[in-house]
C-alpha positions as CSV (number, residue, x, y, z in Angstrom):
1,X,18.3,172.9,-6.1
2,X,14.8,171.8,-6.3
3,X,12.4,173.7,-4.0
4,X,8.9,172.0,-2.4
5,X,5.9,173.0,-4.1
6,X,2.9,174.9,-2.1
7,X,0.1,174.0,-3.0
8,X,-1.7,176.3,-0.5
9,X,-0.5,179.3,-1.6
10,X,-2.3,181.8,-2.9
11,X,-0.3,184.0,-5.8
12,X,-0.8,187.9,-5.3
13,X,0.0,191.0,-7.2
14,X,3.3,192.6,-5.8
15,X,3.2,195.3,-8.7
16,X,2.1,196.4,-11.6
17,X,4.8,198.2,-14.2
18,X,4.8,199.9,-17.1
19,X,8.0,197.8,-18.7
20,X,9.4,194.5,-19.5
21,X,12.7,195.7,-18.3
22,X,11.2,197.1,-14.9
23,X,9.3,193.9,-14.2
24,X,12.5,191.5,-14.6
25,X,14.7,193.6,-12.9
26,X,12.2,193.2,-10.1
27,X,11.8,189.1,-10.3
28,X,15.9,189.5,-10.6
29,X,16.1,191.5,-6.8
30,X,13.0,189.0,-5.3
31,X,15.1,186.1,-6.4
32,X,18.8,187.3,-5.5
33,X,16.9,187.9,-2.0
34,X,15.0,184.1,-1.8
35,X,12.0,185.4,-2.9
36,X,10.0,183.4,-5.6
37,X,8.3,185.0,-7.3
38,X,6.4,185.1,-11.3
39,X,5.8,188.3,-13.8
40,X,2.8,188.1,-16.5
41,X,4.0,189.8,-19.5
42,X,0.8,192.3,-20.5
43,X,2.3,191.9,-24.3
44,X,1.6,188.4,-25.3
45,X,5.0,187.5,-25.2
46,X,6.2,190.7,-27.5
47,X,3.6,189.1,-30.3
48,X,1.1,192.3,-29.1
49,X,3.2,194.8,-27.6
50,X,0.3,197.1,-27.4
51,X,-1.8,194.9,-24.8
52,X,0.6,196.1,-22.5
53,X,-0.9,199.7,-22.5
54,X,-3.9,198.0,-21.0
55,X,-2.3,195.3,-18.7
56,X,1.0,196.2,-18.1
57,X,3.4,193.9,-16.8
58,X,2.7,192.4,-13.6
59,X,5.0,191.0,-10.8
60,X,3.1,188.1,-8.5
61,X,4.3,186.3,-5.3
62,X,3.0,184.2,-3.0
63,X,1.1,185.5,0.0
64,X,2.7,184.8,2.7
65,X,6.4,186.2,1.0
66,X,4.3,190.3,-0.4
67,X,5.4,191.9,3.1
68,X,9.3,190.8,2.8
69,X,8.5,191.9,-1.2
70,X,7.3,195.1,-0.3
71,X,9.9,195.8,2.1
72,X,12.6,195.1,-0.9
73,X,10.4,197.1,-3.0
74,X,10.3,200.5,0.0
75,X,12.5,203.3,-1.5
76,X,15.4,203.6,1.2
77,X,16.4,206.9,2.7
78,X,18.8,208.8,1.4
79,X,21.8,208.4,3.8
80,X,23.3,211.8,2.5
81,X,20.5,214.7,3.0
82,X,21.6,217.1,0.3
83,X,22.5,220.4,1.9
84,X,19.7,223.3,1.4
């Protein structure tokens, strides 16, 4: 399914992570939730894996979809307080 382009949109920084794996698990959960969303990989494409101290790997969206991103993003509550 093809989806309209915007053209108005401005792309934003959701989050920035420390790993590969983080980061796609992240554009995995945007996307399974209708959320597009883009990652630049801080290690060239694994040809500089060391960049990624300095850049890390980032997580965009588009403007107007980084509250409903940050709301998937909120740690939830645990529903069962451990007993003290």
């Amino acid at each position: 399914m093809a989806r309209p382009p915007r053209p108005d949109g401005e792309i934003v920084e959701l989050v920035n992570l420390p790993t590969r794996l983080e980061a796609d698990m992240i554009l995995e959960l945007l996307a399974t939730n209708g959320i597009r969303a883009m990652a630049k990989y801080g290690d060239a494409d694994g040809w500089a894996p060391h960049f990624s101290l300095i850049d890390g790997f980032r997580v965009c969206v588009f403007d107007d979809d980084l509250d409903a991103a940050r709301r998937l993003l909120d740690p939830v509550e645990d529903p069962l307080p451990s007993e003290n």
